[in-house]
Structure formats: structure tokens, C-alpha cells
KOLVEXTI-924651 format. One record per atom (N, C-alpha, C): y, x negated, z negated. Coordinates in steps of 0.05 Angstrom, whole numbers, plus 5000, padded with zeros to 4 digits. Layout:
BEGIN
YXZ ...
END
This chain:
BEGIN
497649835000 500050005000 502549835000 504449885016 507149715022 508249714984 510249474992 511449424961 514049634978 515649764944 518049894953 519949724971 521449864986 523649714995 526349884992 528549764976 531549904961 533249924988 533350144992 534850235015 536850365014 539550445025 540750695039 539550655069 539050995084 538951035108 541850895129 541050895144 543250835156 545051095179 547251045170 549351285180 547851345215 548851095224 547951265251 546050945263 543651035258 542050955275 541250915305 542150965324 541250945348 544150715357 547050815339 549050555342 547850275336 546850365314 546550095304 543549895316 542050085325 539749925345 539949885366 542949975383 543649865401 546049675404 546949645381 548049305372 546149075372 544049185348 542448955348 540448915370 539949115388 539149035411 540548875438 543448795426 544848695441 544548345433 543448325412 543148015405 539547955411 537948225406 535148145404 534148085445 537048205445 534948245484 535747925501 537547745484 537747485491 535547345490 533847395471 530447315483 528347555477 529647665508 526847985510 525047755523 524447585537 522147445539 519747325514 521147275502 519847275474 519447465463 520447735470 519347995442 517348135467 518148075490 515848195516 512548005509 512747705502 510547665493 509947695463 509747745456 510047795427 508748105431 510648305443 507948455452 506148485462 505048375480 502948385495 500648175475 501547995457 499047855437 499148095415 501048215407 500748465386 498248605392 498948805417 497348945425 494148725437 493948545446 491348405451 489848305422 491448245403 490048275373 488948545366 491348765373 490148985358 488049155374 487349025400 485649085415 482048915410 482448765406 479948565395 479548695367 481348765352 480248805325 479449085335 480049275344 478849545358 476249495363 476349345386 473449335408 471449165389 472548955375 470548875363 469049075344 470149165336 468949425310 466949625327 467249625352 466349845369 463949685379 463449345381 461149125392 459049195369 460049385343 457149425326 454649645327 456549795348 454550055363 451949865380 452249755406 450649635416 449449395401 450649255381 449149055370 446249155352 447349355348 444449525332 443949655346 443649815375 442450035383 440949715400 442449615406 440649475427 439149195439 440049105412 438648915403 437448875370 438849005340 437648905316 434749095322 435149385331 432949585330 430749475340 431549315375 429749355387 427749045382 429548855365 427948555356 429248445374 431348395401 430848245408 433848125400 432047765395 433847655377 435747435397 434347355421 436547205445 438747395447 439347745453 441247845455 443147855438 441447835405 442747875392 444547595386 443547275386 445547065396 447147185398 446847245430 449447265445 450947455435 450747685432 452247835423 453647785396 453147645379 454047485358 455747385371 455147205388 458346965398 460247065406 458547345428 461147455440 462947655425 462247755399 463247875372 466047655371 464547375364 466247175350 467847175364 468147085387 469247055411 471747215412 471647545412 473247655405 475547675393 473047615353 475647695331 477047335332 475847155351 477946965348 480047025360 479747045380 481747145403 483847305394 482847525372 485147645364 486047545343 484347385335 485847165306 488347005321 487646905347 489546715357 491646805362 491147115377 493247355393 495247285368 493847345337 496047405309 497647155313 496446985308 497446675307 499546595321 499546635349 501846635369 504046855368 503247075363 505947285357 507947235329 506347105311 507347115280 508746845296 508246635307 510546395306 513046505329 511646595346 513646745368 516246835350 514847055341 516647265318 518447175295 517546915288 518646855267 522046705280 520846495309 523446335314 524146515328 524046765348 525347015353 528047145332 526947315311 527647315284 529547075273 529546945263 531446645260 532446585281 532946645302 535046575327 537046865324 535447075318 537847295317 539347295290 538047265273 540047235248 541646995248 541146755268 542446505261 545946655280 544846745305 547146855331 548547115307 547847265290 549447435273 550947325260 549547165247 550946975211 553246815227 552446725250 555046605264 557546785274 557046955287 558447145291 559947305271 558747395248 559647445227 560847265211 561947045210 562746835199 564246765210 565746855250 567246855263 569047005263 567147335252 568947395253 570747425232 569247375208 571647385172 573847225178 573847035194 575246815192 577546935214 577447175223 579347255251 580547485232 579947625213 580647805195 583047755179 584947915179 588247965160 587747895137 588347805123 589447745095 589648025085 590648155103 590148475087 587748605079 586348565096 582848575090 581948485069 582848265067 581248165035 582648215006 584848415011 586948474990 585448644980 583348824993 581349114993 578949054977 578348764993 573848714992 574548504976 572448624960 571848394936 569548124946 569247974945 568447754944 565747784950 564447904924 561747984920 560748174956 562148324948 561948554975 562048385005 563148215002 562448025031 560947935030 560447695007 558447485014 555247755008 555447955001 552948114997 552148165032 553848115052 553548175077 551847895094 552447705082 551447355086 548847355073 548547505048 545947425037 543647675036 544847915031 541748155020 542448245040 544248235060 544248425090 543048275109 543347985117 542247815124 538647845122 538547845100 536347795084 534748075097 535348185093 533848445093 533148535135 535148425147 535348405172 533148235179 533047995172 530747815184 528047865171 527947945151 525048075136 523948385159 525248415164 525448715180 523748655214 525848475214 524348265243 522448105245 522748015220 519847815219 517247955204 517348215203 515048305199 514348535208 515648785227 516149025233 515649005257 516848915286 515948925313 514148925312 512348625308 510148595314 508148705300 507948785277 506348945255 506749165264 509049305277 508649535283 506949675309 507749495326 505949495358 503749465341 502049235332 499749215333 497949535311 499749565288 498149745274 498450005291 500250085303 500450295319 498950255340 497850105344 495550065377 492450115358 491850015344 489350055320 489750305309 491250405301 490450685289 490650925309 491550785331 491751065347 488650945370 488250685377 486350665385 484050675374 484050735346 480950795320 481851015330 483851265329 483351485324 481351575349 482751445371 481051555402 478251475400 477151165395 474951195391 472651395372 474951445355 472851605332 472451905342 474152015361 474552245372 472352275394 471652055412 470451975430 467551945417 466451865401 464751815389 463552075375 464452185358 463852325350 465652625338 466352855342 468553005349 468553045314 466053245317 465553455290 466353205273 464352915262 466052765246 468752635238 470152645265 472752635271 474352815254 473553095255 475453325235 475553235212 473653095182 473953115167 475352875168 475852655179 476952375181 480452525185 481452645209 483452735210 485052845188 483453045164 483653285151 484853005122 483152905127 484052695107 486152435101 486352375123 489052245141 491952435136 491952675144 493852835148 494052825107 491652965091 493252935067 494652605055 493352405066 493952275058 497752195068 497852215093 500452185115 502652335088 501252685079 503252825071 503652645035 502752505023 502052504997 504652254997 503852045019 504951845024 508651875038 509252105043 511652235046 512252285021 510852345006 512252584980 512652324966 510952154963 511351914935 513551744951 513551634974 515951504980 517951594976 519451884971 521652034974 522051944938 520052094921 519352014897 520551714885 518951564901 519351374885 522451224891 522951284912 525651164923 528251224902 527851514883 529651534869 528751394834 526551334840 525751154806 526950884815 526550774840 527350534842 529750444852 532050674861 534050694859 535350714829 534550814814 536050764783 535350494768 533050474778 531750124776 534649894780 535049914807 536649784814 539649804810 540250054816 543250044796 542949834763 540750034757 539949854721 540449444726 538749324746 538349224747 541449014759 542649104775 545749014784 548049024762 547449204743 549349154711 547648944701 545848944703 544648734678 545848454696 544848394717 545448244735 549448084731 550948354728 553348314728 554448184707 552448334675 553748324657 552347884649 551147834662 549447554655 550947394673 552347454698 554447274715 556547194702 557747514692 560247554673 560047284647 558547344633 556947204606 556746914617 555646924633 555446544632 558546444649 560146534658 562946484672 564346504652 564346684631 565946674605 564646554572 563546374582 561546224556 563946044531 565645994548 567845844535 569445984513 570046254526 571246454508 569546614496 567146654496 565146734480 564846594456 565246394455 564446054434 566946094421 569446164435 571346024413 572046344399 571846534407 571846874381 569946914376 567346744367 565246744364 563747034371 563247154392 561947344407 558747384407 558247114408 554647104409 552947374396 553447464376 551247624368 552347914382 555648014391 555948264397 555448244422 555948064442 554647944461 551848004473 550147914450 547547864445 546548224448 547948374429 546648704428 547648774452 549848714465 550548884494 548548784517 547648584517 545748554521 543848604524 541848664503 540148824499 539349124503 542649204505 542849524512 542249524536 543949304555 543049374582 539049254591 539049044583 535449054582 533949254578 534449384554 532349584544 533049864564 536049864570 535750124603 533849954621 534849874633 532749704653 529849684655 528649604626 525349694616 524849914623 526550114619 526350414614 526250504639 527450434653 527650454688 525150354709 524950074697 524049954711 520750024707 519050124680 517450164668 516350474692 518650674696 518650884707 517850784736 519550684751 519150634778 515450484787 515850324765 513050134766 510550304766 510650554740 508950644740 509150824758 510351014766 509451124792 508550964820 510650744819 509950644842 506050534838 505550454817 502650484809 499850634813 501850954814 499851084806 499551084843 500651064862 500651094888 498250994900 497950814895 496050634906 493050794898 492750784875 489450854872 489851074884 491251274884 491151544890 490751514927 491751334945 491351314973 488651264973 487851014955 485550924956 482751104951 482751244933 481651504928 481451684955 483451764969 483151904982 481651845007 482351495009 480051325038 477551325025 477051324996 474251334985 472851614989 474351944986 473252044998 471852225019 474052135034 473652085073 470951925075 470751675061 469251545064 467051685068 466051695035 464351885022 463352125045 464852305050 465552635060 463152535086 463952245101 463552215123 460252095125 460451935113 457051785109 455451945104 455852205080 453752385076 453952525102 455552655118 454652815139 454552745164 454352495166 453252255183 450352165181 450152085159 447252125147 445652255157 445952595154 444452825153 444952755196 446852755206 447152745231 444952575244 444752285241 442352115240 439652145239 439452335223 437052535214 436452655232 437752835237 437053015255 436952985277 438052695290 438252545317 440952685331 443052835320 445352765328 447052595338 446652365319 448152095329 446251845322 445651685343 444651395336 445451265321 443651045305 444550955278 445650725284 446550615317 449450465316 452050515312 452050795326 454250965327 455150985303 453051115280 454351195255 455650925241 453550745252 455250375227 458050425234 457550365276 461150355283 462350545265 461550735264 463651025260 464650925232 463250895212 462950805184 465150525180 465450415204 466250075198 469950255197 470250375229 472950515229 473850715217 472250875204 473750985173 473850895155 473150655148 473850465130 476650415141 477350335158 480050085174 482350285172 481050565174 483750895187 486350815169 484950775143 487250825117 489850615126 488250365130 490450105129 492750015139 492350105176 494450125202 496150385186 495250645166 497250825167 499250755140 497750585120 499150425103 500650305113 499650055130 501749875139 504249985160 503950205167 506350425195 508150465166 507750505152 509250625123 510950435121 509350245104 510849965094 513349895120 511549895145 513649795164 516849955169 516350185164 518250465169 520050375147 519150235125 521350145110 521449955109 521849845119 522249475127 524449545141 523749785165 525049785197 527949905185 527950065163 529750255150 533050125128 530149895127 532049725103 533849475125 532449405145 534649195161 536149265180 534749635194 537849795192 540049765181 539449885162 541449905144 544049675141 542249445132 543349205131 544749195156 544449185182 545949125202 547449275206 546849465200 549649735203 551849625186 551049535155 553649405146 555149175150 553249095168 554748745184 556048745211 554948965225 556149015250 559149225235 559349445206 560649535207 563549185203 562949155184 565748965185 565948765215 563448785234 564048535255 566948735260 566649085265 567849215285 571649165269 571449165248 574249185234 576448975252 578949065254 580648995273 581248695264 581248495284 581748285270 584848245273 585947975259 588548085258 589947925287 592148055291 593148045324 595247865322 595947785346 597347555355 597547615376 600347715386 601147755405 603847605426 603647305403 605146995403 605046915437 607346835440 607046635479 608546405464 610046395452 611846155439 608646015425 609245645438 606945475428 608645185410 608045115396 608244795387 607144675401 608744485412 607644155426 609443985408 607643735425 608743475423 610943455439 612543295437 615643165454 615842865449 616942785474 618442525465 621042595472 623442365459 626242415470 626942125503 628142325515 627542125532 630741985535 631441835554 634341635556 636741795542 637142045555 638342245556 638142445543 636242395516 636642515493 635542805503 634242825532 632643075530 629343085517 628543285527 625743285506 624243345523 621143155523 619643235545 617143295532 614743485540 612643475525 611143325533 608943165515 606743005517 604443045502 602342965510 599443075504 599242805465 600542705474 599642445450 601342605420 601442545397 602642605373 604442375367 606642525372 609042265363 611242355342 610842605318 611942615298 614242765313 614642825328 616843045341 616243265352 617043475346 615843815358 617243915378 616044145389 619244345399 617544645398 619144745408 618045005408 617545065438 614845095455 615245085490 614345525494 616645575505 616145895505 617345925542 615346185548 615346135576 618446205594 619046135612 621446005620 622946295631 621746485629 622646755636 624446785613 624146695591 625546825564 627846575550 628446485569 631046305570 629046035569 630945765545 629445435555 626645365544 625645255559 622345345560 622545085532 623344875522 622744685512 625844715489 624544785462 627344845433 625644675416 627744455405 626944275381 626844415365 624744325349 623744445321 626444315303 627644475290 628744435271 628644415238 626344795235 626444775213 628445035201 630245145220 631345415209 630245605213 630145695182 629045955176 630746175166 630646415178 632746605169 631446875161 632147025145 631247315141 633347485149 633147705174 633947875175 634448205169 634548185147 635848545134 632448635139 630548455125 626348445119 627248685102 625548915108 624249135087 620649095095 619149035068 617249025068 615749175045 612549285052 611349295029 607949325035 606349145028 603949165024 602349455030 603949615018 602449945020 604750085026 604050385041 605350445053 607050655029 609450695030 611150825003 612250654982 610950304975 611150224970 612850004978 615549884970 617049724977 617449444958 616449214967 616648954956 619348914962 619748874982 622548724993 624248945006 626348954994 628449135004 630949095018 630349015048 633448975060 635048645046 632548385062 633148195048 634348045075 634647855075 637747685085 637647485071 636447165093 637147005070 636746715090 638246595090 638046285106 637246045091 635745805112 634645655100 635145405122 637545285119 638245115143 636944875146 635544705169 634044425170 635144335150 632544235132 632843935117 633144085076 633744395089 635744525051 632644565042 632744495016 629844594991 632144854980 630145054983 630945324974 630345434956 630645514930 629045574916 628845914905 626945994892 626246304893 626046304852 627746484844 626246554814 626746784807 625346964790 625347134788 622347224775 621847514758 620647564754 618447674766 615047684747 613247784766 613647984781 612748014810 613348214826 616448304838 617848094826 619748114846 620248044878 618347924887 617147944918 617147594925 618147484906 618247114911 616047084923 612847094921 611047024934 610547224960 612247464958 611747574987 613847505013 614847225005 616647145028 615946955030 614446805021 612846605026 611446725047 609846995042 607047025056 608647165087 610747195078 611947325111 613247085123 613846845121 613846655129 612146515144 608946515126 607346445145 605446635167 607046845173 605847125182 602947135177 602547185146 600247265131 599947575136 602647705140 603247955143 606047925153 606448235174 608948305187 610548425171 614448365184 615048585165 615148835173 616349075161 615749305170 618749365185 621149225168 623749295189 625148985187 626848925206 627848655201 626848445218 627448285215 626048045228 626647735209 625147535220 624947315213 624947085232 626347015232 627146795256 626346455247 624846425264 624546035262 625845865276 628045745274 629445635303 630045965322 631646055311 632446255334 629846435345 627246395343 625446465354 624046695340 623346995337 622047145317 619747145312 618947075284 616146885284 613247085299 614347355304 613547455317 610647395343 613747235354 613447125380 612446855386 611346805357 610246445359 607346535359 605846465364 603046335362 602246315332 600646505320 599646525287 598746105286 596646025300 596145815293 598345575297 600545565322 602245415321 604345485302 604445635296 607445745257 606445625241 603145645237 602245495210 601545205216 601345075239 601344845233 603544685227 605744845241 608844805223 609444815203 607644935183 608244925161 606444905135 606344755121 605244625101 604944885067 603444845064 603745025029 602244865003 603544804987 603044764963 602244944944 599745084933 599745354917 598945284884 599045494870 599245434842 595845414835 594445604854 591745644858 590645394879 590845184868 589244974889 585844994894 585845094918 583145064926 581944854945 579844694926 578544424938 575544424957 574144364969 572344444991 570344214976 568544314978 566344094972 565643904999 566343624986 566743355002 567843224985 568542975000 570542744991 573542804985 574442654967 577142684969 578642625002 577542415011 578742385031 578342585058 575142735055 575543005071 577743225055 577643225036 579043415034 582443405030 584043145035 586343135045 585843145068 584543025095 585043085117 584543355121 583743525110 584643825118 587143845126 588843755117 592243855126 591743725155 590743465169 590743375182 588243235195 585843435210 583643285217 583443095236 585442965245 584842725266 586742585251 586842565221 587942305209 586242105197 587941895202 586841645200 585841565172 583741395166 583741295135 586341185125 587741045134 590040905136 592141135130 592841335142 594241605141 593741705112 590341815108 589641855090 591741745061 590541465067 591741375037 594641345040 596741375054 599641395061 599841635047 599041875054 598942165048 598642135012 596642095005 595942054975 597941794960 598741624964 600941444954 603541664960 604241724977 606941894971 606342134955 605142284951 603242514931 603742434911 603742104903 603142074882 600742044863 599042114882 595742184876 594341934882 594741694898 593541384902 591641334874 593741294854 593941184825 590941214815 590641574808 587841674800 585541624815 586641654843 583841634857 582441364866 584241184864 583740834873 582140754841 582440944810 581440844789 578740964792 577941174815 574741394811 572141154819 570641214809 568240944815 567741004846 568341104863 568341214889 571241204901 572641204898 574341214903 575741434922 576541394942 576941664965 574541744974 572141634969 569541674972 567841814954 569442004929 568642104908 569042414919 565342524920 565542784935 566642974901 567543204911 567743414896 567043584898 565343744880 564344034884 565044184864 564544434864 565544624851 568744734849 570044654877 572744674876 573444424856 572244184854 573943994844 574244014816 571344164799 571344204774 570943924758 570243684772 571543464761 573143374763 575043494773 578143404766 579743474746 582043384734 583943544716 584843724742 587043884729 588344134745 591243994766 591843754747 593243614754 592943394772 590643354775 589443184794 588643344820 587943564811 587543734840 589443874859 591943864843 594143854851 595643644863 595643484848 596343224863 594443154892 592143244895 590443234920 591143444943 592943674930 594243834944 595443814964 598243614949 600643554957 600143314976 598443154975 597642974994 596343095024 594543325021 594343455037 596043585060 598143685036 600743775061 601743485066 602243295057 603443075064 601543015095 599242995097 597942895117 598043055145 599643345137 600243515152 602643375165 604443295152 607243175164 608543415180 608643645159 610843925165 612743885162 614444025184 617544005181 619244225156 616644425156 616944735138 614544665112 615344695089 615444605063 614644805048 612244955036 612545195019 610545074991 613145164966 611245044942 612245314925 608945444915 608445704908 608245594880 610045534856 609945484827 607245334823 607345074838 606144824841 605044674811 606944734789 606644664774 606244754742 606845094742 606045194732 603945224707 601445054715 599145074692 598344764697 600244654688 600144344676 601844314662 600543994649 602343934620 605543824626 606943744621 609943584618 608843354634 607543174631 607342944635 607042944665 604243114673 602743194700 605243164713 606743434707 608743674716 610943384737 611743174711 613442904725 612142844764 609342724749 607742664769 608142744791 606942994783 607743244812 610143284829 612343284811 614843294817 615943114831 614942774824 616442544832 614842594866 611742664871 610742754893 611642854910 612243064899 613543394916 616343234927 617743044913 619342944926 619942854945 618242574938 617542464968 616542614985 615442764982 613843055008 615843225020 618643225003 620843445010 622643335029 622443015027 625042955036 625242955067 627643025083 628143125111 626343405113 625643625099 623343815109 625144035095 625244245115 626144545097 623544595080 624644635056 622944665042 623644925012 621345155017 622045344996 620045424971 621545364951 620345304924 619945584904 617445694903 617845854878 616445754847 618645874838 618545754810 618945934794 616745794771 617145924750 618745764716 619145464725 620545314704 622245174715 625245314712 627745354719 628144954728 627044884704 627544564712 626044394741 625044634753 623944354778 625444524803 627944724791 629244734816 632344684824 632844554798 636144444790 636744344816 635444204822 636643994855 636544054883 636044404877 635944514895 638544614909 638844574939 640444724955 642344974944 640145104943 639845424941 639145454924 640245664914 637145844887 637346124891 636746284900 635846584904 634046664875 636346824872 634847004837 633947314846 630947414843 630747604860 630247784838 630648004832 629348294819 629448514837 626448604833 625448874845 625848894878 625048554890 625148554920 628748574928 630548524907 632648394914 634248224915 635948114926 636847864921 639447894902 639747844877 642247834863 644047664862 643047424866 645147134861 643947004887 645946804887 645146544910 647146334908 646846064899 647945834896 646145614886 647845494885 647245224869 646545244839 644745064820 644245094798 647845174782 649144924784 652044944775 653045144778 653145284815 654345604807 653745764797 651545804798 650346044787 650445954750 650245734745 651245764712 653745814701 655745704724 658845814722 659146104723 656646234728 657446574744 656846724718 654346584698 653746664676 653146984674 651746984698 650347264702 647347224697 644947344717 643147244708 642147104715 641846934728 640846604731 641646524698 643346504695 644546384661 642546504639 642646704640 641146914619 638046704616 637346654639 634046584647 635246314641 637246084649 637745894644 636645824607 639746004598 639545974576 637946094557 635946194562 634046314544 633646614542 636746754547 637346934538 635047244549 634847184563 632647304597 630147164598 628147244604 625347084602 624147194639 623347014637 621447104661 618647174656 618547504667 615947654659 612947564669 
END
């Protein structure tokens, strides 16, 4: 009897098998052989069962033992043949199967990576990678055991049924009569058990949650000493789970003997009135062995059609939820404005070149005025109304310049939109009225990948890639040099720590760099954008969750990283933006102040308030 398989049906089925028939039919030569050994196995295991009629009518009866040789070999002969038929479909099937999940998991991994930033504001983490691993998972189990298991048991039980019909009619009824209860018994307990092992599994995904939760928060468990209340919540969810799991098991338990029972008395039903048939010279006593060998086999092909039906049901499913996010809109770019390279030539014009020489322009096609605009570095906000959700307004009617070469800085309390002008900067998201201009140009109209290679980010959330330090500064910059490398990390400021690691730039990191201080992974940051060599500068409260000392470090970094680069700073400790250009003080997505540290303390509004203590930042 098949083991359960935890399913939802899938919404629409015939969509979704003609998606995945759009990746499986890239090798229909492989699933075309794959059937034809299916069906030639499940044809040898047939005919062989049927070689026991003549081996006893016509040779054990009659003594003669040369026929019977042969007929022995040619038996063997057979069930090898269909041993081999198995042999070759199962390897067929398997690198079949693993070529379509490899062409999905790629594709699906193409496409997250083509997906809005808005998208993931929605899906939790868990809920994706569940699409990489138990959707995946359940997709190739589906394939690597269901085609070919299914052709072949469906060629055996419908080819036992014909022989047994053929053979003998009247014994055929009670074989049928018993099949059909069994078909119906095996409907009713699957439906059955699907809901014991559905509460199983809910049970089993809290327990699951609450032990991820628990060992991620072990630190703060230890220091309010939690362990023993811990320990009973715990237990509460275990002992549901027993309670669940105890239910599902035992039914799923009782299933089995009960099919089994019912092939025992088919069995039974059939030998006694086979018997009496024999007797009476009804049927020859080869006929009845064959007959006897294939009501034994009836039960197994209709077991295994079951099991398969949910195999076939469960990697449905799964692909329906991987094809649903392939279909989600990815995010658009509807950019002709590109970044190149330039040199300056005698005449101080600008020409593009294929080589990297530390000079940009902006090349936009020659219909829409000069095809070739030096990167400068001005950034402007024009009268931006924005908001994440719709009714909802971050930014209200903002207006705000950022001339080549000015560090600009942003403060203000949580949710006053400081980090949502950052993210409209690097068109993470559009605005809804307004515009935003780069060099005269609306970032609109640039190329998503050429805007962001213009521009560099420093975030408070440093995320590190498992590798070397030195792979993971050349992220800002993958065709930089070792030499570059350590240029990038000496102006960072970051050289110091990493030239003392017993590895040195050769010291991999995993876990996001959980052997680093916070300050060190920061400092690996800022080298990163350094290796970028952006003319556009964005540092998201860089320094925030480090000590005083770090905070220097960082700062003397961020310096050298700022200098000649528009560069816009949010902050949350008023002291790393004194030497700023600008300072933009924002509440409720507006701009209230704008000056210099000095003016705005002469204005003794609120910049001052936050200066001097008086005002806190929320």
C-alpha cells in the first residue's frame, strides 16, 4: 500500500500539465523510450505468468523433462528481459526527471531575480525558498516515480485483467467483484486519511516553527532565563502532534491489512471454486496455477495506480506553485538611456570606448537630443508624491537637489520617508507623481541596470555572500583586480583587519560573515562600493549599530569613499552629518528645513530641538 502523500489538489490542472509539458517534451525522446521499456517489462511480467499454463499442461504432466529445460530458460529469458526493460527505464527516468527540475530550478531562480522589490515586501522568505525545496522536491519524486510506474502498472493490471477474462469468465466475476470493493474501500480511506494527515502536518509545521524560532533565539532565552517555560511550550506542541500524528498512523495502519485481507479473500473465494472447476474438468490444472499466480499480482498494479495518483497529484500541485510565481510580472524597464565608457578627446569632447577609463556619460538615442551627456552626478526631485500602497502616502510633494560632488544629508524620524528616497533613487520603485532627474535625464528613462551601476549603497543591514573577503568586495566590481581589491579595502579603511586574518583576503565567510564583528562587516561594505568607483553615493545609517570607536573607523572610510561623489546620507546620529552640504530634516514625508549644520542651528527650529536634545529621533 502507497505511503501517504500531503497534498493540496491543484487549482487547474490541465494549465499546469501543459506548462510542465513544455519543459518535459525537450526530451520526449527519452520519455518515448522509457515507454516502450515500461510497457516491454510490464509485458514479460504478464506473459511470463501466463508461460505457467503450458509449462504444466505440457510438459510437468506429461514427464517430459528436455521441454521442460527449455521452457525454464525461455521463462528466464523473459523475466530477465523485463528485469532489464525495469533497469533501463528507472536510469532513463531518473536523468529525464533531473534535467527537468534542473531547466525549472534555473528558470525559477531567473526568474526571482527579474522580480520588483515590491514582491518581496508581500512573500516571506520561508514561502519562496518552500518553492526551491518541497515544491521542487515533490515535482521530481512525481517524475521519478509516476510515468514510468504508471505505464507499466497500468499495462499489468489491465493486461492480468484481459488474460483472466480470457481464461476463465465465470472466475473472472468473483476476481472483479473484489477489485471493485477493494478500488471503492481504497477511495474512501484515501479521502479519510488525507484529513488525519493534514492535521498531522499543520501539527507538525508549528512544532517545526516553534524549534527554528528556539534555536535562532537561544541567546535571549539564556539571558531571561526561559528554559523551563520554553521547555512546557514545547511540550504542548509535541504532545498535539503525538495526538495527531498517533491518529493519522493508526488509520493509515489499519489500511493496509484491511486491502490485504480483501486480496486474501479473492484469493481464497477463487482457489476453492477453481478447485471444484478442476474437478469436474472445467479448467486444466495449468490454467488454474496461471489463473491462481494472477490473482495473487491483481491487488498490487491497483495499489501501486493509487500510490502513483498521489505522487502525480502531489508534483502537480507543486508545479502549479512554481509556475504560479514564474507567471508574476517581472519588474519593467522601459530605459533607452545606457552608461558607457568615454574618453575626453583634444577638444574636450567625449567619445565612447569599449575599455573602462573611470569616465561615464549617459549615450541616449540621437532622436531625443545629444546622444553622448557626461555623467555628472545631479540629482533632483521633482514635486515626488509617493507611497508603497495605494491611499497611503510616504512622500508628499518633495523637491530637492543634490548638485555633482554635494554629500546630502537626510534626518528625521522613523517613517518619515528618508529611506524611501533612497529606494526611488535607485528605481527600486517608481514615483507615482513627479519625477526624478539624473543629469537632466528621468531616471525613468535610464536602463534599471545602467542607474545602478552608477550608483553605489552602503546599508545599515550589511549583507555578506559566502566566499572570500576578496570575492565579496569584488561584488561592487567583478572584473576587479587583486591590486584594485586591496586599493578598495585600504581606502574603506578595512586593509588593517583583514591583512591581521590568518587568511587574509583569502579568509572565506559564511553565514553572512557571522565571523566578523558588525563593524568589520561594514567596513567590508564600504570597500565594496569603493571597488564600484560610483560617481552616486548612498549611505542608509551606515553606522548606526556600532560602538564609538568602530563608528570613527567607518567614518574616516566613508570619507575617503565620499570625496568628488554626490553622495546621500541617512542618518540617525546627528554627528556623522555636521560636514554635510545639505541637511534635509523630514517629518511625515516632508521636507521642513534645509541647510547647513550652522544654519539650521541658527534657525533653532527643529533640526536644533534633535541637535540639542530637546526632540529625539523615534
Amino acid at each position: 500500500m502507497a505511503r501517504q502523500i500531503l497534498h493540496e489538489k491543484p487549482k487547474d490542472t490541465k494549465k499546469t500539465l501543459r506548462l510542465l509539458w513544455q519543459y518535459m517534451k525537450r526530451r520526449s525522446g527519452i520519455l518515448a523510450a522509457v515507454a516502450v521499456l515500461a510497457v516491454l517489462s510490464a509485458l514479460a511480467n504478464v506473459y511470463g505468468t501466463y508461460l505457467l499454463k503450458p509449462l504444466i499442461n505440457d510438459y510437468i504432466l506429461p514427464g517430459d523433462v528436455a521441454g521442460l529445460i527449455k521452457m525454464l530458460l525461455w521463462m528466464g529469458v523473459m523475466y530477465l528481459a523485463g528485469v532489464g526493460a525495469s533497469y533501463g527505464y528507472t536510469q532513463l527516468m531518473v536523468r529525464c526527471a533531473q534535467g527537468v527540475v534542473s531547466d525549472l530550478r534555473k528558470d525559477l531562480f531567473q526568474k526571482v531575480q527579474s522580480l520588483p522589490l515590491r514582491y518581496f515586501d508581500g512573500t516571506t522568505h520561508g514561502e519562496m525558498m518552500s518553492r526551491f525545496t518541497n515544491d521542487m522536491d515533490t515535482v521530481s519524486e512525481g517524475l521519478n516515480n509516476s510515468f514510468a510506474t504508471l505505464i507499466q502498472n497500468l499495462v499489468i493490471f489491465i493486461g492480468t485483467i484481459v488474460v483472466l477474462m480470457a481464461m476463465n469468465l465465470t472466475l473472472s466475476l468473483i476476481v472483479i467483484c473484489s477489485l471493485a470493493v477493494m478500488f471503492l474501500f481504497l477511495r474512501y480511506s484515501t479521502k479519510k486519511s488525507h484529513c488525519y494527515f493534514k492535521r498531522q502536518q499543520r501539527y507538525l509545521g508549528a512544532l517545526n516553527g516553534f524549534i527554528e524560532e528556539s534555536i535562532q533565539g537561544q541567546k535571549v532565552i539564556k539571558v531571561f532565563n526561559y528554559e523551563e517555560e520554553n521547555l512546557q511550550e514545547f511540550s504542548a506542541h509535541n504532545a498535539a502532534l503525538r495526538e495527531a500524528a498517533t491518529s493519522a498512523v493508526t488509520f493509515g495502519g489499519f489500511v493496509v491489512p484491511t486491502v490485504v485481507s480483501i486480496s486474501y479473500v479473492n484469493y481464497a473465494l477463487t482457489t476453492c471454486l477453481g478447485a471444484f472447476f478442476a474437478i469436474s474438468g472445467r479448467i486444466d490444472l495449468g490454467t488454474l496455477a496461471s489463473y491462481l499466480v494472477y490473482v495473487r499480482q491483481t491487488a498490487m498494479p491497483l495499489n501501486q495506480l493509487s500510490q502513483q495518483f498521489n505522487f502525480i497529484l502531489a508534483a502537480l500541485s507543486g508545479a502549479e506553485r512554481i509556475f504560479a510565481l514564474m507567471e508574476e510580472p517581472p519588474e519593467t524597464d522601459e530605459g533607452t538611456v545606457t552608461l558607457v565608457n568615454v574618453r575626453s578627446g583634444e577638444d574636450g569632447t567625449l567619445a565612447e570606448c569599449p575599455e573602462r577609463t573611470g569616465q561615464w556619460a549617459w549615450k541616449r538615442p540621437a532622436e531625443f537630443g545629444p546622444a553622448i551627456i557626461p555623467l555628472r552626478g545631479d540629482m533632483r526631485f521633482h514635486d515626488v508624491v509617493f507611497g508603497y500602497e495605494k491611499g497611503v502616502t510616504i512622500l508628499n510633494h518633495i523637491s530637492l537637489y543634490a548638485e555633482p560632488g554635494q554629500k546630502i544629508a537626510f534626518v528625521g524620524s522613523t517613517g518619515a520617508g528618508k529611506t524611501t528616497i533612497a529606494n526611488l533613487i535607485d528605481r527600486f520603485y517608481d514615483v507615482n507623481e513627479g519625477a526624478v532627474t539624473y543629469d537632466g535625464i528621468d531616471v525613468r528613462d535610464i536602463k534599471k541596470n545602467d542607474l545602478r551601476r552608477s550608483i553605489a549603497a552602503v546599508l545599515q543591514d550589511t549583507h555578506l555572500f559566502t566566499g572570500t573577503i576578496a570575492d565579496n568586495i569584488r561584488y561592487g566590481n567583478p572584473a576587479a583586480t587583486q591590486e584594485e581589491v586591496v586599493a578598495a579595502a585600504r581606502l574603506a579603511n578595512a586593509h588593517f583587519f583583514i591583512s591581521r586574518l590568518p587568511e587574509g583576503y583569502d579568509t572565506v565567510l559564511t553565514g553572512d560573515g557571522a565571523n566578523l564583528s558588525q563593524g568589520q562587516r561594514q567596513l567590508i561594505a564600504i570597500a565594496r562600493a569603493a571597488v564600484a568607483d560610483p560617481p552616486v553615493l548612498i549611505l542608509d545609517e551606515a553606522t548606526s549599530s556600532v560602538d564609538s570607536h568602530t563608528e570613527k573607523l567607518i567614518e574616516t572610510g566613508m570619507d575617503h569613499l565620499m570625496e568628488g561623489r554626490t553622495v546621500f546620507v541617512i542618518a540617525h546620529r546627528l554627528s556623522t552629518v555636521r560636514n554635510a552640504q545639505a541637511i534635509l530634516v523630514l517629518e511625515h514625508g516632508e521636507i521642513l528645513e534645509r541647510g547647513t549644520h550652522e544654519e539650521l542651528v541658527a534657525q533653532k527650529c527643529r533640526y536644533y530641538q534633535l541637535y540639542t536634545g530637546q526632540f529625539e529621533l523615534a
